[in-house]
C-alpha positions in Angstrom: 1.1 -5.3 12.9 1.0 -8.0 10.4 -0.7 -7.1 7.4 -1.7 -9.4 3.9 -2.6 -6.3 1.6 -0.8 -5.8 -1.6 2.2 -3.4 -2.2 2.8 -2.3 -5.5 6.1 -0.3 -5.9 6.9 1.7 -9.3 9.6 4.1 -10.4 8.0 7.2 -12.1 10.5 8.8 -14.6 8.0 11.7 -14.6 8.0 12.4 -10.4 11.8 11.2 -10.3 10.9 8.4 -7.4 9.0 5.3 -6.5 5.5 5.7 -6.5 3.8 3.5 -4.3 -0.1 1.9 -5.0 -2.4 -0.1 -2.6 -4.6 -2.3 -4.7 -6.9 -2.7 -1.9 -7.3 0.4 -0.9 -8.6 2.2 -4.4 -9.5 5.7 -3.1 -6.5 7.4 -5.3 -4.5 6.5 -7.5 -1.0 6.0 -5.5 -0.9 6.7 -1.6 2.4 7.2 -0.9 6.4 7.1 -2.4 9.6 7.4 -1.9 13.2 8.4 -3.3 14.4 4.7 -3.0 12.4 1.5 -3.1 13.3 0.7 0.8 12.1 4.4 1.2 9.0 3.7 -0.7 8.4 0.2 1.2 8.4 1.5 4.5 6.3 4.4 3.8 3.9 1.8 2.2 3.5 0.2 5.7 3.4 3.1 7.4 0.3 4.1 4.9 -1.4 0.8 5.6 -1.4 0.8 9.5 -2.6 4.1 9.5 -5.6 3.4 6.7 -6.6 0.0 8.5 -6.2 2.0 12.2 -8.5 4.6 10.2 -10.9 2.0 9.0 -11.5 0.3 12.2 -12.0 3.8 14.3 -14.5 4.4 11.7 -16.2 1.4 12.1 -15.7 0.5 8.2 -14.7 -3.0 7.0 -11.5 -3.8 6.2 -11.1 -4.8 2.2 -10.6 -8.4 1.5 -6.6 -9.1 0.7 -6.2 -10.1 -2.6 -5.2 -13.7 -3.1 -2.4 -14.9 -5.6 -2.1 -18.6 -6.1 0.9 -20.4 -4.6 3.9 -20.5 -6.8 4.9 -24.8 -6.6 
């Protein structure tokens, strides 16, 4: 499943590992993490499919991606 949303990956001195936030997705603060930043990243997806597989059982809209402009 391809999917546009945003990914934003952090390291968290406090929780010793990468905290992971969907933008799009505001219902808390961070929705996943991981002990490495490949770790992090794939739970990440795995957090999306399963929020946009939620979402559409639901019957709920799917958030607009956000758009950055293109880097020339």
């Amino acid at each position: 499943m391809k999917l546009h949303y945003t990914i934003v990956i952090q390291w968290s001195d406090e929780d010793n590992c990468y905290l992971v936030h969907l933008p799009e997705f505001p219902t808390q603060p961070f929705h996943t993490h991981g002990d490495t930043y490949e770790e992090a990243l794939k739970n990440a997806q795995e957090v999306l499919e399963m929020l946009v597989e939620e979402y559409q059982q639901n019957g709920k809209s799917l958030p607009e991606p956000n758009r950055f402009p293109e880097v020339a």
